[in-house]
C-alpha positions in Angstrom: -7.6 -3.5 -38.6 -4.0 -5.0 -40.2 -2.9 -4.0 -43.3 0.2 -4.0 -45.7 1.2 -0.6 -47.1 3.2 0.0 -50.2 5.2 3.2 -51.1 7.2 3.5 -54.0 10.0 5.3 -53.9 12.8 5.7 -57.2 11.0 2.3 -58.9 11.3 0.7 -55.4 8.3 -1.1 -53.7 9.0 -0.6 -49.5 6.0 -2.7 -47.8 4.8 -2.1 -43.7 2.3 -4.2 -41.9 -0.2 -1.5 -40.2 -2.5 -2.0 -37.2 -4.7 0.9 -37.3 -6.5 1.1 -34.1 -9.5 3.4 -33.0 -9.2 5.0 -29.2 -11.6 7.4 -28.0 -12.5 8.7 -31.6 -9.2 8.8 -32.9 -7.3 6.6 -35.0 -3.8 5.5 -34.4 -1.2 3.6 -36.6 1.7 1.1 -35.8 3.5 -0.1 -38.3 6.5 -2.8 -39.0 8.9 -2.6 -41.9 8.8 -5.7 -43.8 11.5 -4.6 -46.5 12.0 -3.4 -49.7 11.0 -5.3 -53.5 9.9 -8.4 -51.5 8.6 -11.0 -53.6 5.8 -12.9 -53.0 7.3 -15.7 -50.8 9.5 -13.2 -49.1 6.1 -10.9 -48.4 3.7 -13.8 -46.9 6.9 -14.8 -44.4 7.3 -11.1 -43.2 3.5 -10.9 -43.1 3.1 -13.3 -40.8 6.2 -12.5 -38.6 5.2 -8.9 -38.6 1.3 -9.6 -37.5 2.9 -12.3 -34.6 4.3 -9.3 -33.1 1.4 -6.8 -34.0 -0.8 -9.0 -32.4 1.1 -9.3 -29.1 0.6 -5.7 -28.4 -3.4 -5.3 -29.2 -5.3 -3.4 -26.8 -3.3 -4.8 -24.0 -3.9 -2.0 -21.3 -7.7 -0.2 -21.2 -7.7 3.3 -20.6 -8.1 2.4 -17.0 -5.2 1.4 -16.4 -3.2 3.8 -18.3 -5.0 6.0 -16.1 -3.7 4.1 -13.1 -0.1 3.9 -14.3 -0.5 7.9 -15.4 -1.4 8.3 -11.4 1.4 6.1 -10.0 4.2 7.6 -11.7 3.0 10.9 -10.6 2.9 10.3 -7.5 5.5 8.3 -7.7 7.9 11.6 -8.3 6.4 13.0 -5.6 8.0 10.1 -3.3 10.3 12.3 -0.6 13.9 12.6 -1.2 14.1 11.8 2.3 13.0 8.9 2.4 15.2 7.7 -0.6 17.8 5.7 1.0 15.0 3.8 3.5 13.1 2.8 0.3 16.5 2.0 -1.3 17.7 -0.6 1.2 14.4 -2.3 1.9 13.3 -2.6 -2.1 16.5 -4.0 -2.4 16.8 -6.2 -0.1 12.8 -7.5 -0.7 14.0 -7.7 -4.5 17.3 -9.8 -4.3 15.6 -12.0 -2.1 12.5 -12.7 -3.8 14.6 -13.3 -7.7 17.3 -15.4 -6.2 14.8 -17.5 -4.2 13.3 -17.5 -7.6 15.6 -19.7 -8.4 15.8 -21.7 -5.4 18.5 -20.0 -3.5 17.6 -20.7 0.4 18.1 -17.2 1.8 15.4 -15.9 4.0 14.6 -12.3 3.9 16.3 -11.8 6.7 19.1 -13.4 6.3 19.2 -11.3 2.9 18.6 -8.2 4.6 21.6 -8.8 7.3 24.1 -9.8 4.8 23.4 -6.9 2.8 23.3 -4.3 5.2 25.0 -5.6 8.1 27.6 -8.1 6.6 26.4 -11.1 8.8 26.9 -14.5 6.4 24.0 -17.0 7.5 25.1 -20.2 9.1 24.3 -23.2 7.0 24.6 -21.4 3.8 26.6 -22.4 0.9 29.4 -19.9 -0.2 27.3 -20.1 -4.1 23.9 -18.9 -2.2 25.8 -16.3 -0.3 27.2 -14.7 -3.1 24.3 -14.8 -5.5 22.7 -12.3 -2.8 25.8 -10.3 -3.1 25.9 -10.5 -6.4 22.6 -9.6 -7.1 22.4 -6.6 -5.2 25.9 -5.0 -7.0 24.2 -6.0 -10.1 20.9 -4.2 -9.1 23.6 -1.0 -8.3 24.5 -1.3 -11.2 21.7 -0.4 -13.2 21.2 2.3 -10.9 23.4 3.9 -12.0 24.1 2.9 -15.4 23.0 6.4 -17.6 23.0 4.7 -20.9 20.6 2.0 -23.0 20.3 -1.2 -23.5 23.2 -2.7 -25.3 24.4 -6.3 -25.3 27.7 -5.0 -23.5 25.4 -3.8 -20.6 24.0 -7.2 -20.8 27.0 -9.2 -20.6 28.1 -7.2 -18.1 25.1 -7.6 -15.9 25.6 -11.6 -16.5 29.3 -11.0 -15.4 28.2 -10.1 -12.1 25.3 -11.8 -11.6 26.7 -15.2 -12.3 30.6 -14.2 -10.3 31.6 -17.3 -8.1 28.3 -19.1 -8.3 28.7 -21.5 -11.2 30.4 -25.0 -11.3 34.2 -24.8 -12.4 33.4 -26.5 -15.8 30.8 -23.2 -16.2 33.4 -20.6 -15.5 34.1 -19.7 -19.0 30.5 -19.3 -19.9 30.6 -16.1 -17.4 30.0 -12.9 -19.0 29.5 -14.6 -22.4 26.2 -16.0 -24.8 26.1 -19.5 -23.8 28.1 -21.9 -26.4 26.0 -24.5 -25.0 22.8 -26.0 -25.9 20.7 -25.1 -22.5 16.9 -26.7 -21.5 14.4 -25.5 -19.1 12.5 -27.8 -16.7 8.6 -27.9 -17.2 8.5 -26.7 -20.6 7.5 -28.2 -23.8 10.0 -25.8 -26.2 13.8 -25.6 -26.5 15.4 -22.2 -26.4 17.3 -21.7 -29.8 20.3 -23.2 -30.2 23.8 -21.8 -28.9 24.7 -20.0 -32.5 21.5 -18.6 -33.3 21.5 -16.8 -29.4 23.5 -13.9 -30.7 21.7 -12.8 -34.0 18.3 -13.5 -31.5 19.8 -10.6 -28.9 20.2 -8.5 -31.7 17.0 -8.8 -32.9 15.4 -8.6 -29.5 17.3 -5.3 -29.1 16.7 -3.6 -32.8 12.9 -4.1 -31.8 13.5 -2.1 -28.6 14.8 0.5 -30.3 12.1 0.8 -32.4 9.7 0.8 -29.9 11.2 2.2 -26.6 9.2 5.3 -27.2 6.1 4.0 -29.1 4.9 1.3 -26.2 4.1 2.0 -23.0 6.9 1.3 -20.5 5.3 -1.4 -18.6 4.6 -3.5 -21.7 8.3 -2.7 -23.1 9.4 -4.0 -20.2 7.3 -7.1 -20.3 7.4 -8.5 -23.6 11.5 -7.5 -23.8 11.6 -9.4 -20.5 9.8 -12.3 -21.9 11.2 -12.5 -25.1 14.3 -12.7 -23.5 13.6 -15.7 -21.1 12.6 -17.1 -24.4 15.9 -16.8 -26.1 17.6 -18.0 -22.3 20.9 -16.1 -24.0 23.0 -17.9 -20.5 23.6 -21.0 -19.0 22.9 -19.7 -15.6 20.9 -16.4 -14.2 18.5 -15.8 -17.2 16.0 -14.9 -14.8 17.3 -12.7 -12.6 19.1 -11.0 -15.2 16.1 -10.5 -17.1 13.8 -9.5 -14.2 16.7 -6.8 -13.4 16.7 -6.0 -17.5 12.8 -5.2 -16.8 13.6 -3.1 -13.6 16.2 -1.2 -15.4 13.6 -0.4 -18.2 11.0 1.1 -15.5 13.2 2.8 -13.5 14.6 4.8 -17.2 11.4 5.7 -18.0 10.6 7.1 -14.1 7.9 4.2 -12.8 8.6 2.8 -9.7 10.4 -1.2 -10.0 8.6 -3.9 -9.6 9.3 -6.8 -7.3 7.8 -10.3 -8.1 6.9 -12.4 -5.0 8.8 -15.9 -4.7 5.5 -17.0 -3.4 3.6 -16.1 -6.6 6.2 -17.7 -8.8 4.0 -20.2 -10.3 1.9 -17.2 -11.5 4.8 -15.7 -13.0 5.9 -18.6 -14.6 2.1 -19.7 -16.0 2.0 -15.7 -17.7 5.5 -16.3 -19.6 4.4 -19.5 -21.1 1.7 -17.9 -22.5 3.6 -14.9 -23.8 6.6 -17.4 -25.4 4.1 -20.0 -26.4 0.6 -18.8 -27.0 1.9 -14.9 -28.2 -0.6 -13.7 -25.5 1.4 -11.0 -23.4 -1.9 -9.6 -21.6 -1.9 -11.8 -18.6 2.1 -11.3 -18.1 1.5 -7.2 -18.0 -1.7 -7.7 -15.9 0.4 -9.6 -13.3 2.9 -6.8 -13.5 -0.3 -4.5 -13.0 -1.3 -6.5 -10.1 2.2 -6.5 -8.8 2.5 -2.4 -8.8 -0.9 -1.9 -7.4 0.3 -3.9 -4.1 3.4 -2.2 -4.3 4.4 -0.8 -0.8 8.0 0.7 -1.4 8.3 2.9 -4.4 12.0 2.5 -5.7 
């Protein structure tokens, strides 16, 4: 059930869109500010943004398989300490070579693996290829051990070195930086927003996560921030693999293991964010995510 609540408070009117919903005999509430003395055109345009996003998050996971997730990050702190740095180097070597070939970079996993870990550069590589693999991986030590939130610094900073030596000269100034350029994306029927409106989007996209970071369970945080922000496509180059480490860092904060999306399952991926930026259905983007951790060998 959606509703608008009112509460007046010192002659003010404050209005919140409510989703009540009924789980296992009891009732809980989400609500959305809409704002304050809204009039009536004001109130059906925040109505409808508000019950957009409402809707997106509607019995997405069944009680199964919040059971499931409960179970997998228990055992996932269980995983040996042992064992760390041999999960560490093969998760992060299966994970920079699955999102860079993503995005077409040539790499095998080998060839990832002994340039990572053994400093061999593949024959018959470009010098770009090369060091998006480096790249990748510093970025994806970086958010290891970055202690703090979200923030659009940490952001541009994960873009910075992501992107580091890999983009055409007339690019270079677009590293580390919103895109000042109007950017499409192959395959697609929408635009992303254009260049000025990329900023105030961020900031939207990140005042939500704070809202919700401890209302929504960490899995679907992860996947509607991550597809929200493929929507926006804030860069002219890396969206993706900055936002698949952006959903990465967001599971490893809340202690659930990271999950690595298959270059051979790409077209899976890519069918469940059109339907999340286009149809506002996130379910099948989270139950591929689902799918994803219950295959899950190494537990990073």
């Amino acid at each position: 059930m959606v509703y608008t609540e009112i509460k007046t408070k010192k002659s003010k009117k404050y209005y919140y869109r409510v989703l009540s919903l009924r789980k296992n005999k009891k009732i809980t509430k989400k609500r959305i500010y809409l704002g304050v003395n809204l009039n009536e055109e004001e109130l059906v345009k925040k109505i409808k943004e508000a019950d957009k996003e409402l809707s997106a998050f509607k019995d997405i996971l069944t009680e199964d398989e919040i059971s499931f997730l409960k179970r997998l990050q228990n055992d996932f702190s269980k995983e040996p300490k042992i064992t760390l740095e041999n999960r560490y180097e093969a998760f992060s070597a299966l994970f920079t070579y699955n999102s860079t070939a993503i995005e077409g970079n040539t790499l095998t996993l080998q060839e990832t693996t002994r340039l990572l870990f053994q400093n061999i550069v593949p024959a018959g590589k470009s010098l770009r290829e090369v060091n998006e693999v480096l790249n990748h991986k510093k970025a994806f030590d970086y958010i290891l051990n970055y202690n703090e939130d979200i923030t659009k610094e940490f952001i541009l900073e994960l873009h910075k070195i992501v992107t580091l030596n890999t983009l055409e000269k007339h690019l270079t100034s677009q590293i580390g930086r919103f895109r000042t350029v109007q950017v499409f994306i192959t395959g697609v029927m929408w635009f992303p927003p254009k260049p000025g409106d990329v900023p105030a989007r961020i900031t939207k996209l990140l005042t939500w996560y704070s809202k919700n970071k401890k209302k929504i369970h960490p899995l679907v945080l992860a996947s509607y921030f991550h597809t929200e922000f493929e929507k926006i496509h804030p860069f002219v180059d890396g969206n993706g693999r900055v936002g698949r480490l952006l959903i990465n860092f967001i599971l490893h904060k809340n202690k659930f293991p990271m999950i690595n999306i298959p270059n051979a399952i790409k077209h899976k991926y890519y069918d469940a964010l059109e339907k999340a930026q286009t149809k506002n259905n996130l379910k099948p983007f989270v139950k591929l995510m689902l799918e994803i951790l219950k295959d899950t060998k190494i537990k990073l």
